[in-house]
C-alpha positions, 0 to 999 in steps of 0.5 A, spaced: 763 126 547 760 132 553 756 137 551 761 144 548 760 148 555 758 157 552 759 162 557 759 169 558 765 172 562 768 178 562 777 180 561 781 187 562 773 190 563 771 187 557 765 182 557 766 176 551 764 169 551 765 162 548 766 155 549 769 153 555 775 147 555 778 143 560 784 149 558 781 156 558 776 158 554 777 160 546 774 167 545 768 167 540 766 175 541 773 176 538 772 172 531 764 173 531 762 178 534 760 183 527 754 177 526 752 175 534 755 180 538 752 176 544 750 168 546 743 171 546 744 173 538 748 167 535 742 163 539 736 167 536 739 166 529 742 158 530 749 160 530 751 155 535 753 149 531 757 154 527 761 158 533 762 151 537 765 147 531 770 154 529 772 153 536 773 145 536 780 148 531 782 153 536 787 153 543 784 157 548 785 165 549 784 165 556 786 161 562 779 160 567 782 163 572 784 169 569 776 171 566 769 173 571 764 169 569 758 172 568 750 170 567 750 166 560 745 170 556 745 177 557 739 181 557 734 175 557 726 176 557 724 171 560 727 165 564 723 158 564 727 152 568 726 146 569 727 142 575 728 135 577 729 133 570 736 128 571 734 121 573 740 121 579 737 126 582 734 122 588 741 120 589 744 126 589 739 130 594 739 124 598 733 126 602 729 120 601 723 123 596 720 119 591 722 120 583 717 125 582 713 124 575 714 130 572 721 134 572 717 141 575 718 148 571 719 155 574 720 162 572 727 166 574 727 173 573 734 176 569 736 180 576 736 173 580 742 170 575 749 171 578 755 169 574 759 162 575 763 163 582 760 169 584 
């Protein structure tokens, strides 16, 4: 089974988020936001367990193509990325260079984060 896919978007001028499926998306801000206003809240107190197994019984409350993505945690205060970190990697970029031994890390600002298809 994939990995439950957590988003921030915004619908009708609101920003929510929740649990993307393969039919919409199923609203968690409107079931939790009293305890995790955001996905930077339900992280810090290890809520994410709960927000996506509440949201495995539900249908979804938004189509996809109804929502505007936003970055996924809003107001982070730092950003560490790994790159390189997936075995097909070669395969995918195609451009010849080595597996390298260690995946590389680098550091994003908040402002340099857009949301999905922006």
């Amino acid at each position: 089974m994939p990995a439950p896919r957590l988003a921030t978007y915004s619908i009708d001028g609101a920003t929510r988020y929740g649990v993307v499926t393969d039919n919409g998306i199923v609203d968690l801000s409107s079931r939790f936001a009293k305890d995790y206003p955001t996905l930077r809240e339900a992280i810090a107190a290890g809520a994410l367990t709960k927000l996506v197994e509440d949201a495995a019984k539900r249908s979804p409350d938004h189509a996809l193509d109804a929502v505007a993505w936003q970055p996924p945690i809003p107001a982070p205060d730092k950003i560490i990325c790994i790159g390189v970190n997936y075995p097909d990697r070669n395969a995918e970029y195609k451009d010849g260079s080595d597996a390298p031994k260690y995946p590389s890390m680098f550091l994003r600002v908040p402002r340099s984060f857009v949301g999905h298809n922006t």
